[in-house]
N, C-alpha and C positions, 0 to 999 in steps of 0.2 A: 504494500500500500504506500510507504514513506518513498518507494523508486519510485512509482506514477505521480506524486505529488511533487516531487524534486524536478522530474522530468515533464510534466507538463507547468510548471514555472519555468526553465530553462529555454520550452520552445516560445512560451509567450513572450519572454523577451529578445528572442533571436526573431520572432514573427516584427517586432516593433523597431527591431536596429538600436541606431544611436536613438537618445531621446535626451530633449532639453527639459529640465523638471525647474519647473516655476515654483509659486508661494506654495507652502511652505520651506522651502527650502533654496539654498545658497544664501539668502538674504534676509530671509523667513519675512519677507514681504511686511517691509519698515512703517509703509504708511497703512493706516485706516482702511476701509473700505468707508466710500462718500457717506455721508447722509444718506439716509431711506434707501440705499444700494445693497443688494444681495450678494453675496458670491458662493458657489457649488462649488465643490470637489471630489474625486474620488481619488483613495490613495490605499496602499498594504506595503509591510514586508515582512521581509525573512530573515530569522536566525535561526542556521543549523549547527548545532554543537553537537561535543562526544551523547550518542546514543536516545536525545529527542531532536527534533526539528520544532521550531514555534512561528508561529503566522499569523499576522493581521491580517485581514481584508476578507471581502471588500470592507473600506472604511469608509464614510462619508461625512465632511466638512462643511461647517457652515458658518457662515460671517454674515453680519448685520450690523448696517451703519444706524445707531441708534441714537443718537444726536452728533453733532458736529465734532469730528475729530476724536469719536470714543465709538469702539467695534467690540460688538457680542460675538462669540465664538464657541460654536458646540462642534466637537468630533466625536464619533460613536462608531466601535471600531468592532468587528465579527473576531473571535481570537480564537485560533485551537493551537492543539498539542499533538504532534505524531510521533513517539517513544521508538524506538528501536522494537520494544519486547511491549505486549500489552495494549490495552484497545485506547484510541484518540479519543480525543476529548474535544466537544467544540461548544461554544459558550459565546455571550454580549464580552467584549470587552471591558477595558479602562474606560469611560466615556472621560470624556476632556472638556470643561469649561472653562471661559475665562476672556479678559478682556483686554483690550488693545489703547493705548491713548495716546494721542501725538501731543505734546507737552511743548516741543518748540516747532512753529513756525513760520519759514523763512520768507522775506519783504523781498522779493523781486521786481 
């Protein structure tokens, strides 16, 4: 079961190539999202160590411009467990709250 799981990860990301990954990441996306502005996302991964494998995803991301220069942020993430020996496990996640606030800025 943990090879078909390893290996159909493997091909999804040889089916996808290179990929440029946006917010949350490189920069984890500095400013807000605007006022009354939405933002989606979908995101997972993987760590395989000695004798389980652990996975997120699918995950899904959400931002909310909820007043001016301050973003609501929920991610809620699918998690399991593939062990070496012994049956996996799949469950809700860590969900993730929390908020964003631009404190300085800049007069151009």
């Amino acid at each position: 079961m943990r090879s078909k799981v390893v290996l159909a990860a493997v091909l999804l990301v040889a089916a996808f190539g290179r990929a440029w990954a946006g917010p949350p990441f490189l920069t984890d996306d500095p400013e807000p999202v605007p006022y009354r502005h939405w933002e989606f996302y979908l995101f997972g991964s993987m760590d395989d160590g000695p004798g389980v494998a652990l996975y997120q995803g699918p995950a899904v991301g959400v931002n909310y411009g909820v007043v001016p220069s301050l973003q609501l942020h929920l991610a809620v993430p699918t998690a399991w467990s593939v062990p070496a020996q012994g049956p996996s496990a799949k469950r809700l996640g860590d969900a993730e709250l929390g908020l964003k606030f631009r404190f300085l800025v800049s007069r151009r």
